[in-house]
C-alpha positions, 0 to 999 in steps of 0.5 A: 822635391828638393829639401828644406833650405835654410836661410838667415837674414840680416836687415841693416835698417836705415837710422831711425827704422829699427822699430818700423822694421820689427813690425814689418817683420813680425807679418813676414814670417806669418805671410811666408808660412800662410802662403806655404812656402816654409817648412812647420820650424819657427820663424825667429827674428833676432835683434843683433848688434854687431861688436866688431865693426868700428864705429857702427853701433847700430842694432840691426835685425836678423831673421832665420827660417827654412823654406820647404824646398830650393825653389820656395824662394822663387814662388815668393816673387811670384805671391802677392801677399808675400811682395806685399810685405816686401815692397814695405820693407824697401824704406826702412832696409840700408842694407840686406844679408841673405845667407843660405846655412848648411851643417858642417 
């Protein structure tokens, strides 16, 4: 067994669906957790706002959680309850960061 990966996530809603987004995201974590494919640390959802990038004001969501292993991700194509989550999130999303961290 590979060990635990661990991932942020950065969800660039479309205006006006910041609010629609957090509701989906607040099931993500539960589903992912409930299928088994994260490890027992929280699941933490951020409300970001990007200081650097001229002219977008926008706030945006970030999520942070470990799946348990390197193919976790994988099976979460293939669970329902987890593609059903995702398929809800393609209306609200402009534009999505994986990021996969590893300490220094």
């Amino acid at each position: 067994m590979s060990s635990p990966v661990h991932r942020l996530v950065t969800y660039r809603p479309k205006q006006g669906h910041l609010e629609p987004l957090k509701e989906i995201l607040k099931k993500h974590g539960p589903t992912l957790r409930k299928t088994g494919l994260l490890t027992d640390d929280p699941v933490r959802v951020y409300v970001a706002q990007d200081l650097q990038r001229h002219g977008i004001t926008e706030p945006y969501l970030v999520e942070e959680f470990m799946w348990k292993d390197a193919a976790a991700s994988d099976l979460a194509h293939q669970t329902p309850e987890v593609m059903a989550i995702w398929e809800t999130m393609g209306p609200h999303v402009a534009d999505m960061t994986l990021t996969t961290l590893s300490p220094v």
